[in-house]
N, C-alpha and C positions, 0 to 999 in steps of 0.2 A: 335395506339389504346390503349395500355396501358403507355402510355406515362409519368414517372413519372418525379418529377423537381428534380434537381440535387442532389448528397448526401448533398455539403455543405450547399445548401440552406436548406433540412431537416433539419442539424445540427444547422444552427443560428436560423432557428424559433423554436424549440425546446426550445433551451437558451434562444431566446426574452422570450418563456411562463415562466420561472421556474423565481421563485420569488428571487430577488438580494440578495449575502449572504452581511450581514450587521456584524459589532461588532467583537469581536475574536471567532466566532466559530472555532471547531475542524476541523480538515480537513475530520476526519473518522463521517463519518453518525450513523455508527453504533458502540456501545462504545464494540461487542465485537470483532470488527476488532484491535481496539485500544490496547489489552488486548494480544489477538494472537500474531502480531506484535511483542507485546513487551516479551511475552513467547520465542517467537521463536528466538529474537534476542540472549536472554538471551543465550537460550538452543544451541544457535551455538559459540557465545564466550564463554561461558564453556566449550566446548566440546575441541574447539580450544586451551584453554589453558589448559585442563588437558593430551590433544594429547601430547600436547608440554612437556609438565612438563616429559610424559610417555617416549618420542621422549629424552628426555637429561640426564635419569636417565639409561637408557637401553643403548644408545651409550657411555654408561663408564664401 
């Protein structure tokens, strides 16, 4: 009765409709994912190296 067709079949007609990405676009759709991303990375390697810096000054 409610019989629907498979997920993967959803998922490749989905893909057939959405228009083929062409040229060097971005991978991120949205430029403030791109932005976060790259805050975020920032803010974990610094973190990582001021831990460290804290971690070699204190162990002496």
């Amino acid at each position: 009765m409610f019989r629907r067709e498979p997920l993967e079949e959803r998922i490749a007609r989905r893909q057939a409709e959405l228009p083929p990405r062409t040229g060097r676009r971005s991978q991120f759709d949205q430029p403030a994912a791109k932005v976060l991303l790259i805050l975020l990375a920032a803010v974990t390697i610094a973190a990582h190296v001021i831990g460290g810096v804290l971690l070699a000054v204190w162990a002496h």
